[in-house]
C-alpha positions as CSV (number, residue, x, y, z in Angstrom):
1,X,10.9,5.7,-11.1
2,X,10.6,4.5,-7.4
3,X,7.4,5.1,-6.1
4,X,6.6,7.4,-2.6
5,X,6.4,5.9,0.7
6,X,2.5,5.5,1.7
7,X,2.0,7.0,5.3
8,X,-0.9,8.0,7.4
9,X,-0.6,11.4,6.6
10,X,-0.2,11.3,2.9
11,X,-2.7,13.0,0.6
12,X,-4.0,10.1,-1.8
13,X,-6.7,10.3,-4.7
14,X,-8.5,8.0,-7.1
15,X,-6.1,7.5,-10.3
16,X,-7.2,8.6,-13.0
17,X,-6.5,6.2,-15.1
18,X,-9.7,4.2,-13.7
19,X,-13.2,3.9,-14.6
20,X,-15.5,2.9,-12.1
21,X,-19.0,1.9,-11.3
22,X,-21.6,0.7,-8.8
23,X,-23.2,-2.7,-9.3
24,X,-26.1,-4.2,-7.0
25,X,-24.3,-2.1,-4.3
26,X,-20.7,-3.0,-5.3
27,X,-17.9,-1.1,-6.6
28,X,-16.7,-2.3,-9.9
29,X,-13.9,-0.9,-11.6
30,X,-11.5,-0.9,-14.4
31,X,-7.9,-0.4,-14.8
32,X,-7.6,1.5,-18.8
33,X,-4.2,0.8,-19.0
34,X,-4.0,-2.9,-17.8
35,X,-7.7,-4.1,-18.4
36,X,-8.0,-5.5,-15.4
37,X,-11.6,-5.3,-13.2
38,X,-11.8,-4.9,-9.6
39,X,-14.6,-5.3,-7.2
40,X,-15.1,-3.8,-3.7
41,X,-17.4,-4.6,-0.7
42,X,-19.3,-2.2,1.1
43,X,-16.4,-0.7,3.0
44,X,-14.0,-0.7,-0.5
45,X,-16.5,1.1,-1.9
46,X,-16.8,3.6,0.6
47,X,-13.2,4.3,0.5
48,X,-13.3,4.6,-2.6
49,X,-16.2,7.2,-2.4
50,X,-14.3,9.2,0.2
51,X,-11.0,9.0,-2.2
52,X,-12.7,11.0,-5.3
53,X,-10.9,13.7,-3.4
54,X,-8.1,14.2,-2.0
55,X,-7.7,12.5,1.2
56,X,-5.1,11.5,3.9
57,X,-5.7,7.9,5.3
58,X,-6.1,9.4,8.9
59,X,-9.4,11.2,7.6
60,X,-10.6,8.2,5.8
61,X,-10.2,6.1,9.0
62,X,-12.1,9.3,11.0
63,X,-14.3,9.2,8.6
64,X,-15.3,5.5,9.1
65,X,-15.3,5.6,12.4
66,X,-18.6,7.5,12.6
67,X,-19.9,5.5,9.5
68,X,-19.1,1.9,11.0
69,X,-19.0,0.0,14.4
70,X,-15.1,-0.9,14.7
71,X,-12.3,0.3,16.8
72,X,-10.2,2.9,15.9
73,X,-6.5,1.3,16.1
74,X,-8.5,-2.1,13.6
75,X,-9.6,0.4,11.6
76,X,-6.7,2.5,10.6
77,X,-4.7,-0.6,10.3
78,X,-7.3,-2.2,7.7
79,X,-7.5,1.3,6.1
80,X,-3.4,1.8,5.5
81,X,-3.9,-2.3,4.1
82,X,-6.3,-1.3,1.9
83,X,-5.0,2.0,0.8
84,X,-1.8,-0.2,0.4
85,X,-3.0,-2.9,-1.7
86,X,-4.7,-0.1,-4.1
87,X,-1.6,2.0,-4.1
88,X,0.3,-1.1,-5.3
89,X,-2.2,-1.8,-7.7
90,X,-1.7,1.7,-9.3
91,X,-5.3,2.6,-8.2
92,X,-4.5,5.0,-5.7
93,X,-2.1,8.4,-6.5
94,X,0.0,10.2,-3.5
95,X,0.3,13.6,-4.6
């Protein structure tokens, strides 16, 4: 099965097929079906936060905007990278 196209304007959520935890203020998870563990920084983790929901990237980058110091066009860009790298990973669903 080919996966979807991630864009900007696609709804994506957590999979569900994760569990996940905060450690000393990082996000640790786990991957059921492979067994691998992931960690995330600060930012990670607050995507992740904002993702246990149903989100498009556009309102996750919005959304860090007002939470961190970084301009908007870096931020998006880092966000799709991100979103990218999870969605690869089969963290991240597009529904």
């Amino acid at each position: 099965m080919d996966k979807k196209s991630l864009a900007v304007t696609s709804l994506v959520v957590r999979s569900r097929k994760l569990l996940s935890s905060e450690i000393d203020g990082e996000t640790v998870m786990m991957s059921i079906e492979s067994g691998k563990y992931y960690g995330l920084d600060e930012v990670g983790g607050r995507i992740w936060e904002l993702l246990e929901k149903p989100r498009t990237a556009d309102d996750i980058s919005k959304q860090l905007l007002l939470d961190y110091e970084v301009e908007a066009a870096a931020c998006e860009k880092d966000v799709m990278r991100f979103l990218q790298q999870l969605y690869d990973d089969d963290l991240l669903e597009i529904q």
